[in-house]
Structures are given as structure tokens and as C-alpha cells.
N, CA, C and O atoms as a GROMACS GRO file, in nm:
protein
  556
    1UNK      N    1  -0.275  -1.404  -1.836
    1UNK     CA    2  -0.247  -1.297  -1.743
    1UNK      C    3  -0.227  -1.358  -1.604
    1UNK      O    4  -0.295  -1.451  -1.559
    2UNK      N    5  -0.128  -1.295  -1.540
    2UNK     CA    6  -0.084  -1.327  -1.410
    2UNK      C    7  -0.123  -1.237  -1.277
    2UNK      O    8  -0.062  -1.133  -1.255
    3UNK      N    9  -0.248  -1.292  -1.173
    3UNK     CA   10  -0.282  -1.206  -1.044
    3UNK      C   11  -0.192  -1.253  -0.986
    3UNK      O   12  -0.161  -1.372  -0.999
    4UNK      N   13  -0.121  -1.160  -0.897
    4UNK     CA   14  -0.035  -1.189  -0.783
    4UNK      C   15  -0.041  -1.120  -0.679
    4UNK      O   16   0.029  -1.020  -0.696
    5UNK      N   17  -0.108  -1.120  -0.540
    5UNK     CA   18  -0.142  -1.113  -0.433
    5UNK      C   19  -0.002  -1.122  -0.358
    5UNK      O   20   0.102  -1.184  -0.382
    6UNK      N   21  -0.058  -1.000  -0.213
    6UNK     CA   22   0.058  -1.057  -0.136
    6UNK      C   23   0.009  -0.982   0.005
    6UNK      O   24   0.002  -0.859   0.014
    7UNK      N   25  -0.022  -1.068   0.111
    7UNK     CA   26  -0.072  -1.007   0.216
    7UNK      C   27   0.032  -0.971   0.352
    7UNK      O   28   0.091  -1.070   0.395
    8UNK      N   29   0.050  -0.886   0.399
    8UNK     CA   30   0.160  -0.834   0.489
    8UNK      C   31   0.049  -0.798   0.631
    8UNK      O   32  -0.061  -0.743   0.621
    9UNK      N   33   0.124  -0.855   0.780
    9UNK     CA   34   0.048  -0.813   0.841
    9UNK      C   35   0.156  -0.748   0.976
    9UNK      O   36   0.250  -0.810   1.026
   10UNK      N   37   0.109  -0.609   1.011
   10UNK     CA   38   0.228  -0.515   1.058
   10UNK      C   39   0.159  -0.469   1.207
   10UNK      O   40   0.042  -0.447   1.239
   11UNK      N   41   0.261  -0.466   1.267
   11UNK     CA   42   0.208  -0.391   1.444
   11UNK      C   43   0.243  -0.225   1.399
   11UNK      O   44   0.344  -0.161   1.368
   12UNK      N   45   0.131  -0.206   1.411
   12UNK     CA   46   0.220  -0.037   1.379
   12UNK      C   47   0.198   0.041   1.492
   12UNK      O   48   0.151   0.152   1.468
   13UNK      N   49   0.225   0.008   1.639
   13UNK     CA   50   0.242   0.054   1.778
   13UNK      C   51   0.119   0.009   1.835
   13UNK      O   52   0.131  -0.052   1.942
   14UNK      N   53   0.000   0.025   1.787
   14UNK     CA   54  -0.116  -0.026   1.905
   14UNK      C   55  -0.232  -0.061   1.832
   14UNK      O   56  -0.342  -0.044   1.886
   15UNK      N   57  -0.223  -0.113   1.702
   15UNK     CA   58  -0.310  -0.180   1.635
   15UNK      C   59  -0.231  -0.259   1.541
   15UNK      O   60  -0.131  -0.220   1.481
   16UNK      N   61  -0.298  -0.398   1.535
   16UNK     CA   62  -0.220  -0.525   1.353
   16UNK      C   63  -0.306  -0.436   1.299
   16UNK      O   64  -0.402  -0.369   1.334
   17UNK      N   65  -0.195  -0.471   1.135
   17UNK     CA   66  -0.291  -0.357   1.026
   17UNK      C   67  -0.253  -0.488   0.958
   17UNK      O   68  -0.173  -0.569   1.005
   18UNK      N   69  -0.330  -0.500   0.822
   18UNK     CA   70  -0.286  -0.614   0.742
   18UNK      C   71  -0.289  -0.524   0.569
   18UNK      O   72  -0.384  -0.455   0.532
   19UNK      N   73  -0.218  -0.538   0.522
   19UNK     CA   74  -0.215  -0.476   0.383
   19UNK      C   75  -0.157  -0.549   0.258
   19UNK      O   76  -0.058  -0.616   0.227
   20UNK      N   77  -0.265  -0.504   0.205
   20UNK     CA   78  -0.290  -0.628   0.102
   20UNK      C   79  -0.227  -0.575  -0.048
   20UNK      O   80  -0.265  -0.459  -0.055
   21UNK      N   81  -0.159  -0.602  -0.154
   21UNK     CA   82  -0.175  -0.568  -0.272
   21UNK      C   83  -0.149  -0.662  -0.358
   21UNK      O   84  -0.117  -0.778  -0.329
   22UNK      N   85  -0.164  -0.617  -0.469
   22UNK     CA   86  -0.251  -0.687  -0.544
   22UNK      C   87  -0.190  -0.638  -0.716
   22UNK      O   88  -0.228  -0.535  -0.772
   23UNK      N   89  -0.088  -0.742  -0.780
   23UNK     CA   90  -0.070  -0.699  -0.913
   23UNK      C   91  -0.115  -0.776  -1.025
   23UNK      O   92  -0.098  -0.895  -1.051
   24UNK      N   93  -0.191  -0.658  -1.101
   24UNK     CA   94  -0.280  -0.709  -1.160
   24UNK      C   95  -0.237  -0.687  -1.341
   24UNK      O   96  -0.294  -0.593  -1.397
   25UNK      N   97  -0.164  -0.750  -1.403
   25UNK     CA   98  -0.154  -0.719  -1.530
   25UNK      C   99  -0.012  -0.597  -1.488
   25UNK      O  100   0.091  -0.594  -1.422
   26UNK      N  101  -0.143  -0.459  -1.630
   26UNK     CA  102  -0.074  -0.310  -1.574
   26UNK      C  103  -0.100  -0.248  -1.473
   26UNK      O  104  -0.057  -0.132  -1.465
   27UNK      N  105  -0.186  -0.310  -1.355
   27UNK     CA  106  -0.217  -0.207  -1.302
   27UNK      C  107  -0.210  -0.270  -1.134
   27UNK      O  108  -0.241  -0.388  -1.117
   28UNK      N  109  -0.185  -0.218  -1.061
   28UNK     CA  110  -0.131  -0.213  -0.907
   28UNK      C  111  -0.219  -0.190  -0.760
   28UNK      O  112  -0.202  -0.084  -0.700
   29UNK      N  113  -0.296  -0.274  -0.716
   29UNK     CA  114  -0.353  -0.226  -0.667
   29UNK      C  115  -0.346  -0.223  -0.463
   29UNK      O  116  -0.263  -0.307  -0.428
   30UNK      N  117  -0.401  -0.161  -0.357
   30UNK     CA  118  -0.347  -0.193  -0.192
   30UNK      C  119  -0.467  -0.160  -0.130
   30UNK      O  120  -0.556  -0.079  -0.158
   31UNK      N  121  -0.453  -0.229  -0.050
   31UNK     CA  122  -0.596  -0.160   0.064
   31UNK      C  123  -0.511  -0.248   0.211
   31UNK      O  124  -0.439  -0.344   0.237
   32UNK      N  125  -0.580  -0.139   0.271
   32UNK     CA  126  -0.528  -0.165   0.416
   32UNK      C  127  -0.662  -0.215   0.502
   32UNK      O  128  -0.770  -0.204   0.444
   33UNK      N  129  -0.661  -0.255   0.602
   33UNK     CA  130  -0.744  -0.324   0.711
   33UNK      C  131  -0.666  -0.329   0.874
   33UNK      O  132  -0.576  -0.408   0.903
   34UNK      N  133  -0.717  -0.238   0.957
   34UNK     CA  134  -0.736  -0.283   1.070
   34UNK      C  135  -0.767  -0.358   1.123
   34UNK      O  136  -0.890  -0.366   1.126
   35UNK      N  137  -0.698  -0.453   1.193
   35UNK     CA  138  -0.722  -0.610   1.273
   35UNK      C  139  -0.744  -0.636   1.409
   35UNK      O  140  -0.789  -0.737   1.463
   36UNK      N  141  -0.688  -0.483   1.478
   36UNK     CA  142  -0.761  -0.516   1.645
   36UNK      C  143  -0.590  -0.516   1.662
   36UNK      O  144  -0.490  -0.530   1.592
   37UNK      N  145  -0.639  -0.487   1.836
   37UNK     CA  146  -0.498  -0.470   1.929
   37UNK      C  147  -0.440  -0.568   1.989
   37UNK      O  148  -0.338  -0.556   2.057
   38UNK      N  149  -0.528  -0.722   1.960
   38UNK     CA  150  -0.441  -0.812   1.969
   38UNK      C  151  -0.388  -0.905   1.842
   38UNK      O  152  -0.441  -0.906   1.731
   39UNK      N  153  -0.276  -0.980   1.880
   39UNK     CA  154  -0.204  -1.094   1.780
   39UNK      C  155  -0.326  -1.157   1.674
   39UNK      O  156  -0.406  -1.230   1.733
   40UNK      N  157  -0.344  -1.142   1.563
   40UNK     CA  158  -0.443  -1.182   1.474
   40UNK      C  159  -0.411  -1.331   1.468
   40UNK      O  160  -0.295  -1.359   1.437
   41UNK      N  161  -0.528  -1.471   1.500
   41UNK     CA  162  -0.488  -1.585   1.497
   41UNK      C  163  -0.530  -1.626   1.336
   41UNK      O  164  -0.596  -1.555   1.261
   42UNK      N  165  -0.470  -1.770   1.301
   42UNK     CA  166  -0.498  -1.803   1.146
   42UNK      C  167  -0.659  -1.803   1.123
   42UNK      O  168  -0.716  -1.756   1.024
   43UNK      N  169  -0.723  -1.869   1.237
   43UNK     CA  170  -0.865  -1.848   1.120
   43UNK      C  171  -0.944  -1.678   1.105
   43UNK      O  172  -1.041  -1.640   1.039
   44UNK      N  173  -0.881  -1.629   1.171
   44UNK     CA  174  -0.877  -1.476   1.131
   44UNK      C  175  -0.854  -1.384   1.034
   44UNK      O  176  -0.921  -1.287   1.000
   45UNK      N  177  -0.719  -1.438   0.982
   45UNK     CA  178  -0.642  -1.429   0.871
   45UNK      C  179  -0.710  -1.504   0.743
   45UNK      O  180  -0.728  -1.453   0.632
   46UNK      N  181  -0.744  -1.637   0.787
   46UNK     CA  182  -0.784  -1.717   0.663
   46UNK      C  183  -0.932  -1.648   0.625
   46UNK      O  184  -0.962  -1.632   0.507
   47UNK      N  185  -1.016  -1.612   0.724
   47UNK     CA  186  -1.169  -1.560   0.723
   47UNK      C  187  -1.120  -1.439   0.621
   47UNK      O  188  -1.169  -1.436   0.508
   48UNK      N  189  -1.022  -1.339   0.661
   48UNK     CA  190  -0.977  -1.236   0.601
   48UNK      C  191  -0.994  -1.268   0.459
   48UNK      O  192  -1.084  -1.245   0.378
   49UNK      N  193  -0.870  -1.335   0.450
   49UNK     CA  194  -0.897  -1.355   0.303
   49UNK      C  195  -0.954  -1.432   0.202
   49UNK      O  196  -0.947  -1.402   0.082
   50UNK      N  197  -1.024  -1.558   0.261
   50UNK     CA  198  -1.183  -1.626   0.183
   50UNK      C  199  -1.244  -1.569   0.168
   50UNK      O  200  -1.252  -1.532   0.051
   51UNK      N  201  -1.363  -1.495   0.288
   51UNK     CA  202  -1.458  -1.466   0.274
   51UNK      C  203  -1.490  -1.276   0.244
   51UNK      O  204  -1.587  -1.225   0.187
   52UNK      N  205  -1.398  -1.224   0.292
   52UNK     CA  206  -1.370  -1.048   0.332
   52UNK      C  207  -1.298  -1.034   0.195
   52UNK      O  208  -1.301  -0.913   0.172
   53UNK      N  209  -1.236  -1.097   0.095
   53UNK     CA  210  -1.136  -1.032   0.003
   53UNK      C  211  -1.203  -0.925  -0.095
   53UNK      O  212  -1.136  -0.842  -0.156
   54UNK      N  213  -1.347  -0.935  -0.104
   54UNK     CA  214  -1.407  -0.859  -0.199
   54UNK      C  215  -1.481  -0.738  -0.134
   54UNK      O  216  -1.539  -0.664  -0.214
   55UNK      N  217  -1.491  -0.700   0.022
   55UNK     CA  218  -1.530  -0.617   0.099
   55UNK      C  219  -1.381  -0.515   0.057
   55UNK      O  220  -1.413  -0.399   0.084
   56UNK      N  221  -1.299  -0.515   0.027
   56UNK     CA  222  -1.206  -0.450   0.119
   56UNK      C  223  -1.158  -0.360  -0.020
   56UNK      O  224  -1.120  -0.418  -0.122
   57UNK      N  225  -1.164  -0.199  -0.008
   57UNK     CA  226  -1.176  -0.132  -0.088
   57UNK      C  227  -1.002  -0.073  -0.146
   57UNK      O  228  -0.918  -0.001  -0.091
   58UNK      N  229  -1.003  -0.127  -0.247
   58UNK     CA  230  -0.842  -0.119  -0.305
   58UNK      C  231  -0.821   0.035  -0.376
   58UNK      O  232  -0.905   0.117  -0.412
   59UNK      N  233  -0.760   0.037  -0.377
   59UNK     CA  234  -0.676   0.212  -0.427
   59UNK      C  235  -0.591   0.138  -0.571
   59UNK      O  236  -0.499   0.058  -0.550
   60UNK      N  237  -0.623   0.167  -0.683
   60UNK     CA  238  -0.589   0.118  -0.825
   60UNK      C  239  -0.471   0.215  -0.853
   60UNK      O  240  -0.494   0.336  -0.861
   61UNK      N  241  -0.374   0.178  -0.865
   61UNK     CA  242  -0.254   0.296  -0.950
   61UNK      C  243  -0.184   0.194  -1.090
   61UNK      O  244  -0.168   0.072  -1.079
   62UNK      N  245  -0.154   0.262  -1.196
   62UNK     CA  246  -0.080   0.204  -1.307
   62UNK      C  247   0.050   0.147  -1.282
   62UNK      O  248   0.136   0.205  -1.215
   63UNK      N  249   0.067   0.028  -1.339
   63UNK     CA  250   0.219  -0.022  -1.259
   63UNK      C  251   0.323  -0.001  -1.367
   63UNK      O  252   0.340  -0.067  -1.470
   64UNK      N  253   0.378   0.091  -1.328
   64UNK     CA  254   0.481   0.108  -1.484
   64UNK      C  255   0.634   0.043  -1.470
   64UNK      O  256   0.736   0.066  -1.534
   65UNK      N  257   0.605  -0.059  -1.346
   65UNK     CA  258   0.726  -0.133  -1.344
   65UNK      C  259   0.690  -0.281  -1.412
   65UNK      O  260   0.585  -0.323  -1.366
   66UNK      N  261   0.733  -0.344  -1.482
   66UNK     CA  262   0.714  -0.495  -1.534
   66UNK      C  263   0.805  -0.558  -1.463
   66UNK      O  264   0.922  -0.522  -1.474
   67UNK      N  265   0.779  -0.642  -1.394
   67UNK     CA  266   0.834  -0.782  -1.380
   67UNK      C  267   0.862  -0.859  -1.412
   67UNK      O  268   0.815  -0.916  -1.314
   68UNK      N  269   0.922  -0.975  -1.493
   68UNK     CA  270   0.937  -1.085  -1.514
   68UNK      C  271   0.915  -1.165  -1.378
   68UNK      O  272   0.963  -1.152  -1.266
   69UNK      N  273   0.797  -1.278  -1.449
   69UNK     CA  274   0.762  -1.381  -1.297
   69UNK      C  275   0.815  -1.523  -1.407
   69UNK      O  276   0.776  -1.557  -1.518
   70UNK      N  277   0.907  -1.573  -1.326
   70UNK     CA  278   0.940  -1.709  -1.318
   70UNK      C  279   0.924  -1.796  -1.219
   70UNK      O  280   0.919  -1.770  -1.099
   71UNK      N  281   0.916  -1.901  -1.271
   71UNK     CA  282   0.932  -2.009  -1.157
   71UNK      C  283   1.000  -2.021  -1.078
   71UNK      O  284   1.121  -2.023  -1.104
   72UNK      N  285   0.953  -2.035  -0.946
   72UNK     CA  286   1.089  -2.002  -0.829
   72UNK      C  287   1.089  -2.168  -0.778
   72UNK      O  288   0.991  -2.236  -0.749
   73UNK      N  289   1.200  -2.198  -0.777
   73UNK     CA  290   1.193  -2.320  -0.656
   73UNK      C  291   1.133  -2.351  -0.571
   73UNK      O  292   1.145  -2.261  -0.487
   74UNK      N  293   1.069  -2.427  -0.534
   74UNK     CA  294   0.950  -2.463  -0.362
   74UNK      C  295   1.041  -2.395  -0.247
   74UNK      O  296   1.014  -2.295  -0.180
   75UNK      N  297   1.150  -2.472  -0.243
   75UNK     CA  298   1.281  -2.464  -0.131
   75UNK      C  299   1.266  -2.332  -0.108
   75UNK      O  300   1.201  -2.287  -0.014
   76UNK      N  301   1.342  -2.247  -0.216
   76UNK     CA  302   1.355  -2.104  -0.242
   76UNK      C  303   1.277  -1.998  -0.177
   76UNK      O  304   1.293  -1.900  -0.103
   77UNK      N  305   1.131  -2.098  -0.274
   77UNK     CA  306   1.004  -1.991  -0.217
   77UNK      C  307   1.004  -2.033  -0.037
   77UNK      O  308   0.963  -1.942   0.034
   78UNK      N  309   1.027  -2.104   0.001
   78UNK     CA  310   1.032  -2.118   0.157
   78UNK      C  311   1.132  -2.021   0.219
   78UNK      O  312   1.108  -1.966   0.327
   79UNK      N  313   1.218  -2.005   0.165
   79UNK     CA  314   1.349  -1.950   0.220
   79UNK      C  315   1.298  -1.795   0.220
   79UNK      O  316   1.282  -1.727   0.322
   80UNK      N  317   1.272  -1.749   0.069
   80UNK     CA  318   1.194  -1.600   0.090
   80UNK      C  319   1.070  -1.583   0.192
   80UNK      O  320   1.075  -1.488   0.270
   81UNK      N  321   1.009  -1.632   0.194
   81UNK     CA  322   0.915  -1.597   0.280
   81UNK      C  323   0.910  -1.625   0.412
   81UNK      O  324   0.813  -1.606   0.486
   82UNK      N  325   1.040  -1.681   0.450
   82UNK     CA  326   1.094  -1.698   0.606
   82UNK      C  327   1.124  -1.544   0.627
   82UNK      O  328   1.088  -1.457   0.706
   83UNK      N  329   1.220  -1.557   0.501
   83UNK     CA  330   1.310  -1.401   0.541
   83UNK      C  331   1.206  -1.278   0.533
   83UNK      O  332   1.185  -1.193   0.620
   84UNK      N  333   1.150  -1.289   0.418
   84UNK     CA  334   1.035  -1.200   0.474
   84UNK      C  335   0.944  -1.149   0.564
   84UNK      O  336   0.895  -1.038   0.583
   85UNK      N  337   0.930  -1.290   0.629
   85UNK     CA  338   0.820  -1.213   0.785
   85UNK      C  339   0.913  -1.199   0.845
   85UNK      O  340   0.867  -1.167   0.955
   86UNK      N  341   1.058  -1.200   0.858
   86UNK     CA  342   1.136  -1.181   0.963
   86UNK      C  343   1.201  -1.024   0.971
   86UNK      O  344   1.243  -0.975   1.075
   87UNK      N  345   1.201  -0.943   0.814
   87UNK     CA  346   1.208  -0.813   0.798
   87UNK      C  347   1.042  -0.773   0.853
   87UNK      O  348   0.958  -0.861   0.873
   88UNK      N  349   1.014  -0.625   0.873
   88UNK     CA  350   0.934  -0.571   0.919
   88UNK      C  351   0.898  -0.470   0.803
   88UNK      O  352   0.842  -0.380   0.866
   89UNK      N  353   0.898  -0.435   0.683
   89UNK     CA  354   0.891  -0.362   0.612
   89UNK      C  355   0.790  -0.387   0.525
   89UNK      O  356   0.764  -0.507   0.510
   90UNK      N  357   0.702  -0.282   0.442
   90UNK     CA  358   0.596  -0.274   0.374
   90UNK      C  359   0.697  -0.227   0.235
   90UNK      O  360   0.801  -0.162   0.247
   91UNK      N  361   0.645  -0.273   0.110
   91UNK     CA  362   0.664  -0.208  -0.013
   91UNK      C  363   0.680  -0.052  -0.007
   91UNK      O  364   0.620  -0.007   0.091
   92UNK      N  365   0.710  -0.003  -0.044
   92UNK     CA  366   0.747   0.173  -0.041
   92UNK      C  367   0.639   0.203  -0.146
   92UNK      O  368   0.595   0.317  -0.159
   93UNK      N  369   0.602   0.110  -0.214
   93UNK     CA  370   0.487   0.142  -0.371
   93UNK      C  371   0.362   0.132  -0.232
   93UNK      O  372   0.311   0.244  -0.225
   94UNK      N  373   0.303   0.044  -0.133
   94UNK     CA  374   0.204   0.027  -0.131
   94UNK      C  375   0.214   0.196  -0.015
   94UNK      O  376   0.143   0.295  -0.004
   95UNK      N  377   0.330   0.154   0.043
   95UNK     CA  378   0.303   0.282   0.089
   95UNK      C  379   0.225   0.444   0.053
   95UNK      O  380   0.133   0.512   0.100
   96UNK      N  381   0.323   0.452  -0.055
   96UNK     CA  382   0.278   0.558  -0.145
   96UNK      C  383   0.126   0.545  -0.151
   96UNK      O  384   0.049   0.622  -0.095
   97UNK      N  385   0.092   0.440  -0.225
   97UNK     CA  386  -0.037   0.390  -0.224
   97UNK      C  387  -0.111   0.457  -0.135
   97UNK      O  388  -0.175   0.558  -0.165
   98UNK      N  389  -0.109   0.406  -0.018
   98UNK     CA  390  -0.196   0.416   0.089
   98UNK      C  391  -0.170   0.548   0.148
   98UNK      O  392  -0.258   0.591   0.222
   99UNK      N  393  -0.048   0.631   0.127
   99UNK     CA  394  -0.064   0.759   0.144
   99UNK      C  395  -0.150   0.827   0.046
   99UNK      O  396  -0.220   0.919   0.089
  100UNK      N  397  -0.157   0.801  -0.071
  100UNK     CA  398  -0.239   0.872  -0.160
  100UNK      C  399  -0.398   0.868  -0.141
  100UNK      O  400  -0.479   0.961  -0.142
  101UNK      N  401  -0.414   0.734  -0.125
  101UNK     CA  402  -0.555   0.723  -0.062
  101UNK      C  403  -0.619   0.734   0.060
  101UNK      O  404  -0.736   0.709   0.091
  102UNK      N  405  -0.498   0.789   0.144
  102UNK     CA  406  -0.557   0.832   0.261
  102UNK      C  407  -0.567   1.046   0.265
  102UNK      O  408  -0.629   1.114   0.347
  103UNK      N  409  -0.485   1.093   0.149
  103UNK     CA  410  -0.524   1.183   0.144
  103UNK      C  411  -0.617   1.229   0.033
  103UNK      O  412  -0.623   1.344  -0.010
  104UNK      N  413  -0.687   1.126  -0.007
  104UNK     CA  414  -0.790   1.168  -0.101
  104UNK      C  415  -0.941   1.138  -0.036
  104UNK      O  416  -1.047   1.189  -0.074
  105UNK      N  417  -0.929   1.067   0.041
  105UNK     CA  418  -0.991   1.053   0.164
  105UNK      C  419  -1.026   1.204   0.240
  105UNK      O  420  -1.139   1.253   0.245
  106UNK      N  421  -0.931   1.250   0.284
  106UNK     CA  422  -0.920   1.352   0.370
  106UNK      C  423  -0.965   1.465   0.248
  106UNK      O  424  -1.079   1.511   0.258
  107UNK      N  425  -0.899   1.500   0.160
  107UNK     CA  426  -0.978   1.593   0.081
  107UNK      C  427  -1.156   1.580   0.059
  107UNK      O  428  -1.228   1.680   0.060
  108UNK      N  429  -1.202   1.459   0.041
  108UNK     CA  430  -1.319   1.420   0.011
  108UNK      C  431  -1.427   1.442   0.149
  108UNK      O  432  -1.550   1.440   0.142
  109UNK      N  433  -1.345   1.463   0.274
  109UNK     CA  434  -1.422   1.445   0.402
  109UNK      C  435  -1.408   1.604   0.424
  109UNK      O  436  -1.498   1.646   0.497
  110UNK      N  437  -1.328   1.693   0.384
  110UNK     CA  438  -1.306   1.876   0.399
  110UNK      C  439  -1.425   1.902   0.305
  110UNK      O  440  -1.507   1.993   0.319
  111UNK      N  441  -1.422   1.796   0.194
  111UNK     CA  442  -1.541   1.921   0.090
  111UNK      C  443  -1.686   1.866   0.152
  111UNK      O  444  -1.779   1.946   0.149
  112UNK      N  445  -1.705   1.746   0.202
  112UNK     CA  446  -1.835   1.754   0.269
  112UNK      C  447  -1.834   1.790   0.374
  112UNK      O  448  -1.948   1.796   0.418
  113UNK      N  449  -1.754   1.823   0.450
  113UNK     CA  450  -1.774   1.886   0.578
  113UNK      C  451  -1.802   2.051   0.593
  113UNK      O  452  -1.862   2.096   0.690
  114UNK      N  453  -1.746   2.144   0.475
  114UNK     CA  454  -1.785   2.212   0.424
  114UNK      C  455  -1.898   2.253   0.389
  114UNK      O  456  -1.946   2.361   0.423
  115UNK      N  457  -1.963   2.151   0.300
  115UNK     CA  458  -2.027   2.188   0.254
  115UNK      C  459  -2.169   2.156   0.358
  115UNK      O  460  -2.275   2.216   0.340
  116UNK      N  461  -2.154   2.078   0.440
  116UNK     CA  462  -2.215   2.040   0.571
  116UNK      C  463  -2.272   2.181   0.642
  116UNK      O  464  -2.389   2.210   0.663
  117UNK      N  465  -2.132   2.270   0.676
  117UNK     CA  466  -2.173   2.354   0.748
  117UNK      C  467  -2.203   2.482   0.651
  117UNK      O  468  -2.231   2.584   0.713
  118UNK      N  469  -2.203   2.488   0.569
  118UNK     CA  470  -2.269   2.559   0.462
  118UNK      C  471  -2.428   2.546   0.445
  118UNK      O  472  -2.510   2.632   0.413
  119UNK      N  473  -2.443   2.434   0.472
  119UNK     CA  474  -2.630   2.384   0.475
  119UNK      C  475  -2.667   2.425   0.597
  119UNK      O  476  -2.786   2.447   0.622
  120UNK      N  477  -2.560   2.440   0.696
  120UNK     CA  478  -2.636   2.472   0.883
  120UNK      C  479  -2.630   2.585   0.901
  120UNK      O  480  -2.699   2.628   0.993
  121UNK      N  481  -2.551   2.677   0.830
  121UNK     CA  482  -2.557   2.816   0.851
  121UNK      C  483  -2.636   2.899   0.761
  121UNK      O  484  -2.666   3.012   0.798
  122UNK      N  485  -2.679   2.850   0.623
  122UNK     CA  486  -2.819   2.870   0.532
  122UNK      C  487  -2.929   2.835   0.649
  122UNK      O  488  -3.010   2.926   0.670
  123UNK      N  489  -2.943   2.717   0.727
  123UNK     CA  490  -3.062   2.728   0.796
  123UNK      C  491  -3.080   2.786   0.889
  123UNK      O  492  -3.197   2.806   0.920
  124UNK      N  493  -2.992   2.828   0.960
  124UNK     CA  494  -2.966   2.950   1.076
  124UNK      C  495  -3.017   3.058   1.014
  124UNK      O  496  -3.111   3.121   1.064
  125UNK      N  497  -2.951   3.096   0.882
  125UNK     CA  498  -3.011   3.232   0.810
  125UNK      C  499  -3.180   3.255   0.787
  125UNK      O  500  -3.262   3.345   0.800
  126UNK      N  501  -3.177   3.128   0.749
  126UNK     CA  502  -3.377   3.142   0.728
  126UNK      C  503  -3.450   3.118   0.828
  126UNK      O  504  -3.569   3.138   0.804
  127UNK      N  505  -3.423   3.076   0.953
  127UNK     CA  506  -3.500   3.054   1.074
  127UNK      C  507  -3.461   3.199   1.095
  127UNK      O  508  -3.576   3.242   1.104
  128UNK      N  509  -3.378   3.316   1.110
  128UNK     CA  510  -3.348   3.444   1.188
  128UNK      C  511  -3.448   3.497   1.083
  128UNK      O  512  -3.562   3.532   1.114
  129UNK      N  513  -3.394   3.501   0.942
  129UNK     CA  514  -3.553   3.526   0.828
  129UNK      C  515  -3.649   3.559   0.919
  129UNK      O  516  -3.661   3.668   0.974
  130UNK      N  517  -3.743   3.423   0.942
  130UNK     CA  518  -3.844   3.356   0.940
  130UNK      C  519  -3.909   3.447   1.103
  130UNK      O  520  -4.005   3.511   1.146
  131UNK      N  521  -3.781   3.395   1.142
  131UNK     CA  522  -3.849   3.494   1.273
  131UNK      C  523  -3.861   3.655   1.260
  131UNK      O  524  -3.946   3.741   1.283
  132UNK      N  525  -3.750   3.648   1.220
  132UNK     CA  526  -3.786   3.836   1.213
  132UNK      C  527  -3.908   3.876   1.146
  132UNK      O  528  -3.976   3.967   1.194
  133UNK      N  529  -3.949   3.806   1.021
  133UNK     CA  530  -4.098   3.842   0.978
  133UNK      C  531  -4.203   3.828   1.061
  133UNK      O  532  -4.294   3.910   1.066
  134UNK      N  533  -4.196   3.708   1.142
  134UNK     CA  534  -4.316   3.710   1.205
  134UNK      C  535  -4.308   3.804   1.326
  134UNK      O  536  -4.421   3.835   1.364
  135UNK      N  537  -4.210   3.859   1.397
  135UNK     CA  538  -4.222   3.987   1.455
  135UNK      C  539  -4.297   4.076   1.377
  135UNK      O  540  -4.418   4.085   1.399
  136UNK      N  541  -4.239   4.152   1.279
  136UNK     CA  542  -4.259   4.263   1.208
  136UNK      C  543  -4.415   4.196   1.163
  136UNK      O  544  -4.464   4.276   1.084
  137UNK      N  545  -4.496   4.094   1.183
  137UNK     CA  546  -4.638   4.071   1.117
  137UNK      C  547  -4.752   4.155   1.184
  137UNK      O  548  -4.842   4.219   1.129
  138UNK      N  549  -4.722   4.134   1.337
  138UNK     CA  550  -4.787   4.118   1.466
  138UNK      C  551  -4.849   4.073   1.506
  138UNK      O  552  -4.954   4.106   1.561
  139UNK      N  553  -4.802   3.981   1.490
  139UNK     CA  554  -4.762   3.860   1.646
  139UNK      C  555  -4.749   3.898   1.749
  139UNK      O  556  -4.725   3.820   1.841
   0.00000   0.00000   0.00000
């Protein structure tokens, strides 16, 4: 089985974001990271990904595209990955990605927030309770 990694790092107006994915077999995986508002230097990058690669929480989707991976030329592989940092573009898959997991995110933060103020307005109810009885005791 073949892991194939691929780390992208993007100005997206006033923060580097660095986004990572990750194909794994069948299955596809991205996580994003905020890097700060200035130029990220290499041992930053390298710290990133030695020591941080297993902190950083990936969003799993099924990859129902197959690839064929061959051997690419050294030369070649130089030539792509010139041209690559020189486009500005993210995968449209990790995108998706990271849209999906940023709105499952957001669903997950409405139902506890919900349910948050559902617990503060039960305790509002039993303190008004609580007091009104001890009026009506005499007190």
C-alpha cells in the first residue's frame, strides 16, 4: 500500500494556512492549520511536519478516484513542483473537504450551544422556584 502526503502552504489575505492531505489506500484524508501572519520559515515547516503530524486532526472521506502512481523522473518531479508552488491553488477535493468539516464543526458548536442555554434557563427557572417558595414560607 501506497501513503502519499502532500503539504500546501497558502496566504489566504491575513493569515499562512498550511493544508495537508493525505491519500491513503481508499480513503482521503485533509486538515488545515493556521501558521501566523507572518512568512512561515523552514524549521517551522519542518517542526510542522516531524514533530506536529500526529496533533493535527484530519477529516477522512472515501476516495472513489484511483490513481495510478508511477515512477516519475527526479528531473520531472523537480519541474512539477516548481510549477506547483508557482500556481496558488488548493485541490478542489481538499477543499470540499475542509468545507465539510468546517460545517460539521459549526453544526456540532449550535447543538451545544443550545443545549448550553437550555441548562441556564432551567436554572433561572429553579432559582425563581426556589425563591418564590421561600416567600410564600415566611421568611
Amino acid at each position: 500500500m501506497v501513503i502519499r502526503s502532500c503539504l500546501t502552504i497558502v496566504f489566504d489575505g491575513s493569515f499562512y494556512k498550511a493544508i495537508l492531505e493525505c491519500h491513503d489506500g481508499d480513503r482521503y484524508s485533509v486538515a488545515s492549520v493556521i501558521l501566523g501572519s507572518s512568512e512561515p520559515k523552514m524549521p517551522l515547516i519542518l517542526k510542522l511536519v516531524n514533530r506536529d503530524y500526529l496533533k493535527f486532526h484530519f477529516h477522512h472521506m472515501e476516495d472513489d478516484q484511483k490513481e495510478n502512481i508511477k515512477r516519475i523522473n527526479p528531473k520531472r518531479a523537480q519541474r512539477l513542483a516548481s510549477k506547483s508552488t508557482k500556481s496558488q491553488t488548493i485541490s478542489t477535493k481538499a477543499q470540499a473537504a475542509l468545507q465539510k468539516q468546517f460545517e460539521e464543526k459549526k453544526q456540532l458548536r449550535k447543538v451545544k450551544q443550545a443545549a448550553k442555554q437550555q441548562l441556564i434557563k432551567e436554572m433561572r427557572y429553579q432559582k425563581r422556584i426556589i425563591k418564590h417558595r421561600q416567600k410564600h414560607r415566611g421568611h
